[in-house]
N, C-alpha and C positions, 0 to 999 in steps of 0.2 A: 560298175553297174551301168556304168553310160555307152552309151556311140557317138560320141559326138556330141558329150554334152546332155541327151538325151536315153532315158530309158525303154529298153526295151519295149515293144508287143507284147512279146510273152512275157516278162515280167510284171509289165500294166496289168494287164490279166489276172496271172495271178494274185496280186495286190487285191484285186477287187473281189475276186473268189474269195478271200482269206479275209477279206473286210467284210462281205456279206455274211461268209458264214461265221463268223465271230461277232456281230451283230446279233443274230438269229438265237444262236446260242444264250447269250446273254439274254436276249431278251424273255427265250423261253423260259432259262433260269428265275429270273426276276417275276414273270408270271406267277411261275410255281409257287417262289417265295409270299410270293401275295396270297394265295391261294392255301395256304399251308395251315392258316389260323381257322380256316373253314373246314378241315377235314380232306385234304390233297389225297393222303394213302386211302382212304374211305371210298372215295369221288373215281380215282384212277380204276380201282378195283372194280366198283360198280360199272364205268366206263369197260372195261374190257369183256365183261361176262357177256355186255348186251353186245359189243361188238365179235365177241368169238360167237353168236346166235346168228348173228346176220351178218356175216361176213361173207362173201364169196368170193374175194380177191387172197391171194396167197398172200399179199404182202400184209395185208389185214389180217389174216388170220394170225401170222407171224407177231405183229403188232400187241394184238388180245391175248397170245403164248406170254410173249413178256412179262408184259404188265401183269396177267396172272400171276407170274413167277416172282418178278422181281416187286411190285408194288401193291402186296398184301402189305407188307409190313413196312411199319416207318423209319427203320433202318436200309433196305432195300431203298428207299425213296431219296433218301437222305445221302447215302451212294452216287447213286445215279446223276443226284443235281451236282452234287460234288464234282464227280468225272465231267459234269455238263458245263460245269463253269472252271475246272481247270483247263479242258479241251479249248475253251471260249475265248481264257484267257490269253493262251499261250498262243491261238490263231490269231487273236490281235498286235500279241506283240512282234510274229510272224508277219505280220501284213506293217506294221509300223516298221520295224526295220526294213523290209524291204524297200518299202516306197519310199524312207528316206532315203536309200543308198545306203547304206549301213554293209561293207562286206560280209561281214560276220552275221546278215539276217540271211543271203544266203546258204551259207552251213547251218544257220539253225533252221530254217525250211526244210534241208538234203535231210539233218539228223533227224529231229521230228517226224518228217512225214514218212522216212527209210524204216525208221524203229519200226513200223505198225505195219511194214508191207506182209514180213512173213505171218502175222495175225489173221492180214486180209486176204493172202493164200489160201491159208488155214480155212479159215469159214466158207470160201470158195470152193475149196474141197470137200468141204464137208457137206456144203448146202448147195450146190452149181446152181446161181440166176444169175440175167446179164445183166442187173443190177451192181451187183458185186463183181464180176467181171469187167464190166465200164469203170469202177472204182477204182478196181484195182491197177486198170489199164491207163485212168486220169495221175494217180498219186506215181507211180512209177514213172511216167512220162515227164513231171512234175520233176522227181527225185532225178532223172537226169538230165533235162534241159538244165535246173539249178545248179548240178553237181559241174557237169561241162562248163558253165560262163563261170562258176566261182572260179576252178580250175585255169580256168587262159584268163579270166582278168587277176589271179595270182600270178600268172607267168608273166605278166605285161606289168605288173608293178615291183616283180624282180627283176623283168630286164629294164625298165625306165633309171634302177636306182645303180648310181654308178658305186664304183667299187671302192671302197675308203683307203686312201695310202695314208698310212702313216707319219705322222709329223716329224720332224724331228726332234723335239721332247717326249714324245714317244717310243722312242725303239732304245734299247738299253746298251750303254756305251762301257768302252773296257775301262775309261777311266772314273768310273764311279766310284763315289766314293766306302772305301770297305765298310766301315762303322755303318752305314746306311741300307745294306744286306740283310741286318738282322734280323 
C-alpha cells in the first residue's frame, strides 16, 4: 500500500471519500433513529406529497417517488435505515483498512464496490442521468485503480519472499527408520 513508505494519492482519496461517506451515512441513520419515536414513517410520507407538489427538479421528483413508495410503511423505513447503516458500516470499515494499510482492505474495496457495478448499469439503463453515469464512472475507476495496486503490490510481495529450501531434517532419507512409516 506504500511508495516509499508512503501512501498513495489516490488511495488518500479514496480513504477520505469512504471516511466521509460512512460518516454521512451514520449520521443520517442515527438522525432517523432519533426521529423514529416521533412518527419517522408518518413525517417522511407527509415530507414527500408536499415535495412531489412542488418539485420541479427531476432529482426531487425521483426523491418524493421513493419515499412515496418505500416510506409509507414502517417496514419499508425500517429496510432502508438497515441497508443505510449496513452500507455505512462496511464503508468505514472500507476506509479503516485502507488507511491503515491493511492489503486485504484493498480486495475488500475491488469486492464491495465491484458487486454493485452491474446494479449501477442496470439503473443506468433503465433511467440514463449523468448523475448515475459519473457513479458509475467514479466506482469502476475506484474498482480498478484498487484492483491494479493490489494486484503489483501482490506481485512485489511474492517476489521480495525468497524461496524456502529445505532443511535437512526435512527431506526424507532411505535410511529411515521402517516402524516410523506407519
Amino acid at each position: 500500500m506504500t511508495d516509499s513508505g508512503r501512501t498513495s494519492a489516490g488511495v488518500r482519496a479514496i480513504v477520505l471519500y469512504k471516511t466521509v461517506k460512512s460518516i454521512v451515512e451514520l449520521a443520517v441513520l442515527a438522525l432517523a433513529l432519533a426521529l423514529w419515536p416521533f412518527g419517522l414513517p408518518v413525517m417522511l410520507h407527509q415530507f414527500a406529497l408536499g415535495l412531489h407538489q412542488h418539485a420541479a427538479h427531476g432529482w426531487a421528483v425521483s426523491l418524493a417517488s421513493w419515499l412515496e413508495q418505500d416510506a409509507t410503511t414502517a417496514r419499508g423505513v425500517e429496510l432502508s435505515l438497515m441497508a443505510l447503516g449496513a452500507d455505512g458500516a462496511l464503508t468505514g470499515i472500507e476506509a479503516w483498512a485502507l488507511g491503515r494499510g491493511h492489503g486485504w482492505g484493498l480486495w475488500l474495496v475491488v469486492l464491495a464496490t465491484g458487486a454493485l457495478l452491474p446494479f449501477e448499469v442496470y439503473e443506468l439503463v433503465q433511467s440514463p442521468r449523468a448523475s448515475r453515469a459519473l457513479l458509475l464512472t467514479a466506482n469502476a475507476g475506484i474498482v480498478a485503480y484498487l484492483a491494479r495496486r493490489a494486484r503489483h503490490e501482490g506481485d512485489a510481495q511474492a517476489s521480495a519472499v525468497p524461496a524456502r529450501s529445505p532443511e535437512a531434517g526435512d527431506r526424507p532419507t532411505d535410511n529411515a527408520d521402517p516402524a516410523s512409516k506407519n
